[in-house]
C-alpha positions in Angstrom: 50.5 84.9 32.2 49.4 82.9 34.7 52.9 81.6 35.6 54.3 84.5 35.7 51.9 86.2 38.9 52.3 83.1 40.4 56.6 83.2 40.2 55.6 87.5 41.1 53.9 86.5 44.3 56.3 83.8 45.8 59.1 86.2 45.3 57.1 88.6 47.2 56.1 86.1 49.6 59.7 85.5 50.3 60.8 88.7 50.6 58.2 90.0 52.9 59.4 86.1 54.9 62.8 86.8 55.1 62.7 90.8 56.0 60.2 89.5 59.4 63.0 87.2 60.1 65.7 89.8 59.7 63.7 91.9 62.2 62.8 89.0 64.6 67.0 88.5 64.6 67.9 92.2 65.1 65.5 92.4 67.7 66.5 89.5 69.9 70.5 90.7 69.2 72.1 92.5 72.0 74.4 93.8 69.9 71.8 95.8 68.0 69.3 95.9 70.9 66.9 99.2 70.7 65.7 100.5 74.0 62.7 102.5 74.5 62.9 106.0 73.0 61.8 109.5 74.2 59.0 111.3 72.2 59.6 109.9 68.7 60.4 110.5 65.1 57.2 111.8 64.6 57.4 114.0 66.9 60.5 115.5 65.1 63.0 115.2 68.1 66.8 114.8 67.4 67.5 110.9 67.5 71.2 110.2 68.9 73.3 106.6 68.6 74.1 105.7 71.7 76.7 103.2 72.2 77.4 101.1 75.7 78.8 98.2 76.9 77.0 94.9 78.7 77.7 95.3 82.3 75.9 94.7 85.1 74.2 96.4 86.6 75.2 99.8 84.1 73.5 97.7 81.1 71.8 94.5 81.6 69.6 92.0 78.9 66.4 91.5 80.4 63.4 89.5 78.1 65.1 91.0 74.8 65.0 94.7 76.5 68.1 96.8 78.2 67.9 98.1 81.7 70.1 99.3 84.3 71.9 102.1 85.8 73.0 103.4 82.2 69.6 103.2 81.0 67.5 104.8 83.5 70.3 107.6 83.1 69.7 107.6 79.4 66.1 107.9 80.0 66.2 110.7 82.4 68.3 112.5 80.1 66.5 112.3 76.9 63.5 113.7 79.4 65.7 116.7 80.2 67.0 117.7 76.7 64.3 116.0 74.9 66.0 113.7 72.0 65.2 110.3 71.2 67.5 107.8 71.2 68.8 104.2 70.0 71.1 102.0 71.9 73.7 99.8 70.5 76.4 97.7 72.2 79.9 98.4 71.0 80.6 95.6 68.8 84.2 94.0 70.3 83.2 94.4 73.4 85.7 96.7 74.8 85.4 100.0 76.6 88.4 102.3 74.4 92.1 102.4 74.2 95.0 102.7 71.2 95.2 99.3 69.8 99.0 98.3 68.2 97.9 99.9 65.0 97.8 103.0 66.9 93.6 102.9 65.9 91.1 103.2 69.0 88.8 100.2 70.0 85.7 100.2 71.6 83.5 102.6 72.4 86.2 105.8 71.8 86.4 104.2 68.3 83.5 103.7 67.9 82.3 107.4 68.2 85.5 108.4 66.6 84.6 106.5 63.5 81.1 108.4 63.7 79.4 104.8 64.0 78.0 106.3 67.3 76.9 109.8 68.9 77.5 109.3 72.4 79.1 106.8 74.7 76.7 106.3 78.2 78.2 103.5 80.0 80.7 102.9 83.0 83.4 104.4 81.0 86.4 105.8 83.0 87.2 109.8 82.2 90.9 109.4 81.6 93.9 111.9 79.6 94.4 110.0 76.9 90.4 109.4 76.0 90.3 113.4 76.7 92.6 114.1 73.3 90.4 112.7 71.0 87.0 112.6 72.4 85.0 114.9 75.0 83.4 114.1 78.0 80.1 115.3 80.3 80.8 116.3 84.4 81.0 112.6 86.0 77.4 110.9 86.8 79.2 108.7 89.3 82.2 108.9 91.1 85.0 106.0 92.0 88.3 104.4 92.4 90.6 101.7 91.8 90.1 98.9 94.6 90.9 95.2 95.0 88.5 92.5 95.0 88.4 89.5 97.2 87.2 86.2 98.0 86.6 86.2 102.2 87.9 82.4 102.4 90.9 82.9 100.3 92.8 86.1 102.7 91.4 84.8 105.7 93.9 83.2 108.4 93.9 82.0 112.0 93.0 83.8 115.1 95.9 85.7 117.4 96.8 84.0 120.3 95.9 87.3 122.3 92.8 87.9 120.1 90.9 88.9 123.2 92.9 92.0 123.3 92.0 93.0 119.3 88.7 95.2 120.6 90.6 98.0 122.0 94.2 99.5 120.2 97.4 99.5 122.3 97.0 103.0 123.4 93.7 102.3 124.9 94.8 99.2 127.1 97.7 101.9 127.8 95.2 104.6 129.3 93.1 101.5 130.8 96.2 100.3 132.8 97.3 104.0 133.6 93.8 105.1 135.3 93.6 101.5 136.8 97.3 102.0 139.0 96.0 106.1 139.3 92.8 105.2 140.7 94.5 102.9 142.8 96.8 104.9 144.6 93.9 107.5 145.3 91.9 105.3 146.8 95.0 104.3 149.3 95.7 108.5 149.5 92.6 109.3 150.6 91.7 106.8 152.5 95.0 107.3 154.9 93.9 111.1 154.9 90.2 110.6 155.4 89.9 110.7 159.4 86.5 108.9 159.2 88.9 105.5 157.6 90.3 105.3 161.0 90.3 107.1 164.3 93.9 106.4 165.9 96.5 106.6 163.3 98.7 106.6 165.8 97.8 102.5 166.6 95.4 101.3 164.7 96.3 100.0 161.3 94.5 101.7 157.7 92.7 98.8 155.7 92.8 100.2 152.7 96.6 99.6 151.8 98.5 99.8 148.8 97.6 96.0 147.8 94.4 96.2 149.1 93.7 99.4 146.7 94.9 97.8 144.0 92.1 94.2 144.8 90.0 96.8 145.4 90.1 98.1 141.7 90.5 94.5 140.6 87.4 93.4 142.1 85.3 96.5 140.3 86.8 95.7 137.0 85.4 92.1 137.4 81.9 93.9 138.4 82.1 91.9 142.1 82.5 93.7 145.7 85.2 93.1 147.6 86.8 94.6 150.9 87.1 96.9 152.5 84.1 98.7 152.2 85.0 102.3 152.2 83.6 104.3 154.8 84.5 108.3 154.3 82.2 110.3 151.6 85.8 110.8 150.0 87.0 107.3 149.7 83.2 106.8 148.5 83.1 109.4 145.7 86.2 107.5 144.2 85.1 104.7 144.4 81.7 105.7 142.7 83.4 107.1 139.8 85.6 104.2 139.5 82.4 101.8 139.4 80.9 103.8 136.5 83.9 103.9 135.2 84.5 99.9 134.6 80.8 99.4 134.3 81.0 101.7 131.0 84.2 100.3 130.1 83.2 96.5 130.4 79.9 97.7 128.0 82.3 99.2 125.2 84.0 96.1 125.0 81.9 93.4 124.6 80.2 95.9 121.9 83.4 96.1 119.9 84.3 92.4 120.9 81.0 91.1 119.6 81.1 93.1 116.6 85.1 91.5 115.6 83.8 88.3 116.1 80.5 88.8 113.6 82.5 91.0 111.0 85.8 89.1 110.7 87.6 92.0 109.1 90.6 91.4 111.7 91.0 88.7 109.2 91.6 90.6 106.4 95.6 90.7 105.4 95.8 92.2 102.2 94.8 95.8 103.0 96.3 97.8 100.5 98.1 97.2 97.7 101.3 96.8 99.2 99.9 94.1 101.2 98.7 92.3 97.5 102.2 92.8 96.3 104.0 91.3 99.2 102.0 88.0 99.3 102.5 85.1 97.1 99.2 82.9 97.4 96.8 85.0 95.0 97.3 86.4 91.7 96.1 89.5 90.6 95.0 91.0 87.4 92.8 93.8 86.0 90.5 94.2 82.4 93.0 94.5 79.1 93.0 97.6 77.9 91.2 98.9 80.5 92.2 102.5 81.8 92.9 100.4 85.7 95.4 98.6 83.0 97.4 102.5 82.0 96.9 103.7 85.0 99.8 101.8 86.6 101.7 101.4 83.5 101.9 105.2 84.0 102.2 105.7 87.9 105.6 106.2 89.2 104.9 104.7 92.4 107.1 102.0 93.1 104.6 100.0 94.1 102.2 100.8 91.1 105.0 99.5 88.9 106.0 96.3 90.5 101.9 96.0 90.2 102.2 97.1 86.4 105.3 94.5 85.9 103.6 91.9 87.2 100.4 92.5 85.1 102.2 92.7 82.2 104.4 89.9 82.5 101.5 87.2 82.5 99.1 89.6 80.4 98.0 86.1 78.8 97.3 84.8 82.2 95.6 87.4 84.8 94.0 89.9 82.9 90.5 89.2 81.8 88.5 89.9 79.1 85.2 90.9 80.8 84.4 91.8 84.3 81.8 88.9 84.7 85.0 87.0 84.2 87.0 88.4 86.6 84.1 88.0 89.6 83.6 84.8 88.5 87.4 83.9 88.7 88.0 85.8 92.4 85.1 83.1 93.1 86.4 80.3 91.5 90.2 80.4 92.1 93.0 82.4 94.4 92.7 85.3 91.9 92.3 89.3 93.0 90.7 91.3 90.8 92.0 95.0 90.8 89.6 97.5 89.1 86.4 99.9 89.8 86.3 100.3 93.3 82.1 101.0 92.3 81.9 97.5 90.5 83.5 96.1 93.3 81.1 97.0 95.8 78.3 95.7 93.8 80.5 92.3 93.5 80.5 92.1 97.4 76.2 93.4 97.4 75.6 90.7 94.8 78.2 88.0 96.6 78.3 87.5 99.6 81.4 85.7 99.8 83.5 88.4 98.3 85.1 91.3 100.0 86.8 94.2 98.7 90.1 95.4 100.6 89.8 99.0 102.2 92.3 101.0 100.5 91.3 102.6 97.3 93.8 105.2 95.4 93.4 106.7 91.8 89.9 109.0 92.2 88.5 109.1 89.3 84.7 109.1 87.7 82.8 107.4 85.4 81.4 110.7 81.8 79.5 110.7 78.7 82.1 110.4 75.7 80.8 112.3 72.7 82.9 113.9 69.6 84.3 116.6 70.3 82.7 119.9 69.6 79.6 118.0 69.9 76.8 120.6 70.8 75.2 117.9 72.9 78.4 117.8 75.4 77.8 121.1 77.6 73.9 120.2 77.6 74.5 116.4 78.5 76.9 118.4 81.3 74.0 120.3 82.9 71.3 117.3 82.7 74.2 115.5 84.4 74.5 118.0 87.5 70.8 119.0 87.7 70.2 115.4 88.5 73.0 114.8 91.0 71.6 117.8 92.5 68.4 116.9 92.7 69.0 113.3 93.9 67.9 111.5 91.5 71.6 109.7 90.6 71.7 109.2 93.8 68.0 107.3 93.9 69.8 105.6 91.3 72.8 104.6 93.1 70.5 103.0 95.7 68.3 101.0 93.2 70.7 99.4 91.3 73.2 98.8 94.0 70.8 97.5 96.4 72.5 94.3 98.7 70.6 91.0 100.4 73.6 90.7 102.5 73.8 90.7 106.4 77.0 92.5 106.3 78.0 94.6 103.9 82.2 94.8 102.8 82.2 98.4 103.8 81.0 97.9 107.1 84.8 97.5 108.6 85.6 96.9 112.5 88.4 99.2 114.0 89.8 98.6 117.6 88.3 101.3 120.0 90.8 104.6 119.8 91.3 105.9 123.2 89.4 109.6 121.9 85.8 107.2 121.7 86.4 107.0 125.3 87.5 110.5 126.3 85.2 111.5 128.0 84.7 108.6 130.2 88.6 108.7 131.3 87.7 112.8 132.0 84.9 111.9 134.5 87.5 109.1 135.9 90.1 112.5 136.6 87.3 114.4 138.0 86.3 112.1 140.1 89.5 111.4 141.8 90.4 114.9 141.7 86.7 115.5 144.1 87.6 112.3 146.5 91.4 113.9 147.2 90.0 117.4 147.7 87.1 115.5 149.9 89.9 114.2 151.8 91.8 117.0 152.4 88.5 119.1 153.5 87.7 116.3 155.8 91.2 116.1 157.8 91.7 120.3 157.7 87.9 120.0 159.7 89.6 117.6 162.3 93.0 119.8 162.6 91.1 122.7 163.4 88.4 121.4 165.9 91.6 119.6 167.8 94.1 122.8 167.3 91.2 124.2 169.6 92.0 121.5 172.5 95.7 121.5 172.1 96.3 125.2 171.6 98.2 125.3 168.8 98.0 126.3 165.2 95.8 124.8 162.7 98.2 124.5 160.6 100.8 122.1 162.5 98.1 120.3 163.8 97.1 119.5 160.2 100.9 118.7 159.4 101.4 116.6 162.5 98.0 114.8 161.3 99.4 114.6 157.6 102.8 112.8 158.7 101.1 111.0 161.0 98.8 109.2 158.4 101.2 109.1 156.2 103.5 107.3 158.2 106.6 110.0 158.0 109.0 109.2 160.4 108.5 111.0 163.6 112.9 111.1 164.5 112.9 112.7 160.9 110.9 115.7 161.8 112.8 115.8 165.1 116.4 116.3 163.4 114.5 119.2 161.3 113.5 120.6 164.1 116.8 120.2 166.2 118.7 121.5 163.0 116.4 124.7 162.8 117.1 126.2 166.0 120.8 125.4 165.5 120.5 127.3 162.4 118.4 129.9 164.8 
């Protein structure tokens, strides 16, 4: 009798042993990981299987608990609709698509299998998915992108690099107003009468060549001759001062800002670019829907991307997307995938980049079965929060960067329409110092038309041809030939 208790109570002893140790495993497995739930059992709330993937920062292992992005979602949800929930990461590791077998993987499987009620994670609302399961309105918009490492695309400074801060057309209008300005200041000046007092004789300082040091001289913020002396000559030269004081300001800005950004040395801009070189290779996630999507574009370019892809499948696509940032560090690889994930690559990284273009819009739903009840109401929690801001708040906390210069922060040479109005004051300007000059020598024709006793008109035209050194025999033969005519 004796014997027998004792054999009762090791079994029980051993049972009670290995069930803690079950728990103590299931508890510290990610794959079976539990996050905290909303109300409870007790509490008689609706408990939904929720599966997800490990990706950071959507889903993240943190001391033997999830967090992230996905999670906080999941939290605000279930505060919304009022469920309780458990959390489970899909078992292969993959996010859904039609293996050979024609059977889905993943996370689509898994829900299609009914091992799971709903799919929150960073999972890409695509046709094919849309046949068999159902999706919520996107919590979070994105794109396809390319990923970079900055040391790996970068390449040698221009010989003219100094020009890089302003686009053509710019130096165009810069080189335009600079001759413009030029030849007003030599018009007016010639006009003015207070520039010189016998045209007749003396000799005008401010010639075409001397205009045009003139000009020179304020671009290079030093004062040269000759110093104008008529308001005219003066209110050109004014404007043209402000002019190339602005100017000089806007270009050591943009200057200073190529230098510290280095995105002039950026090659591959779009995918065209990545197709076109030969130093990196490229790949995306297998069986992710970055994967189909050029398998299915008819772009040309798209295709000879697909091709390529699919050609050394073995070789450039990866298995996880910690493995593809760690291999765009590591080796002369480009990762092509979630323009979103990307930009968290290049907060987290500071040595990676990703390249500006981004095509294929797209945005990241909750999968559940379809028919599911819960897919209209996930739909509305989904908006009410994006309206009230809190998947934004989101965005912010989980994307948040430590470094100086963020990959989205691009340098552009300055268009000519940043500096519009500046060239519109230069116009006005010279348009003020012309008519200045014009007032200035009508004054003089009249008070001397007085003297001579002629008409203030042909005393202005006599002054006009004078200054402006028409020959005098000329206007004789027009005159000789009108009273023949007469």
């Amino acid at each position: 009798m004796d014997k027998g208790l004792h054999f009762t109570f090791c079994v029980i002893t051993t049972m009670l042993l290995l069930r803690e140790s079950s728990q103590t495993g299931e508890k510290n497995n990610p794959k079976i990981l539990a996050a905290s739930k909303s109300g409870g059992p007790d509490q008689g709330l609706p408990t939904l299987t929720v599966t997800t993937i490990l990706e950071d920062p959507y889903v993240m292992v943190r001391s033997a608990e999830l967090e992230g992005y996905c999670i906080d979602l999941l939290k605000a949800l279930a505060a919304n609709l009022h469920f309780s929930y458990k959390v489970k990461v899909v078992s292969d590791g993959q996010y859904g698509a039609i293996s050979s077998s024609g059977n889905w993987t993943g996370m689509i499987g898994e829900i299609l299998r009914q091992e799971a009620d709903i799919a929150v994670a960073p999972l890409t609302v695509t046709s094919a998915r849309e046949e068999v399961v159902s999706f919520t309105a996107p919590f979070l918009q994105t794109g396809i992108g390319i990923l970079l490492r900055k040391d790996t695309v970068s390449h040698e400074m221009s010989f003219f690099h100094f020009l890089a801060p302003f686009s053509k057309e710019t130096w165009t209008g810069l080189l335009f107003a600079y001759v413009l300005t030029c030849f007003c200041l030599f018009l007016v000046a010639r006009l003015s009468p207070c520039e010189w007092n016998e045209p007749k004789n003396e000799e005008n300082h401010f010639t075409f060549l001397n205009s045009l040091w003139f000009g020179a001289g304020a671009l290079a913020l030093q004062g040269v001759t000759p110093r104008p002396k008529a308001l005219s000559v003066r209110v050109i030269a004014a404007v043209w001062w402000l002019f190339t004081i602005a100017l000089l300001a806007a270009y050591i800005a943009n200057f200073t800002a190529l230098l510290s950004s280095g995105s002039e040395q950026l090659p591959i801009q779009t995918f065209e670019d990545l197709v076109k070189q030969r130093k990196l290779e490229f790949g995306t996630l297998d069986g992710s829907s970055t994967f189909y999507f050029f398998k299915n574009s008819k772009n040309p370019i798209h295709q000879m991307i697909y091709e390529y892809m699919d050609k050394r499948r073995d070789h450039v696509l990866v298995k996880t997307y910690q493995e593809a940032v760690q291999r765009v560090m590591d080796s002369n690889y480009a990762f092509i995938g979630e323009s979103i994930s990307q930009d968290l690559a290049a907060a987290r990284h500071c040595n990676l980049i990703r390249a500006p273009e981004v095509i294929g819009a797209r945005g990241f739903g909750i999968a559940t079965t379809q028919a599911s009840p819960w897919t209209k109401k996930l739909s509305i929690a989904v908006l009410k929060l994006r309206e009230s801001g809190d998947l934004d708040y989101l965005r912010n906390k989980w994307w948040e960067t430590s470094c100086l210069h963020r990959s989205r922060d691009r340098w552009s040479p300055l268009q000519p329409q940043a500096l519009g109005g500046l060239f519109l004051t230069l116009a006005i300007g010279l348009a003020l110092g012309v008519i200045a000059a014009v007032v200035e020598l009508s004054n003089k024709s009249r008070h001397a038309a007085g003297h001579v006793k002629k008409s203030c008109c042909s005393v202005f035209t006599e002054e006009m041809c004078t200054r402006l050194r028409i020959k005098e025999n000329t206007r004789q033969s027009q005159e000789t030939s009108g009273r023949a005519n007469a």
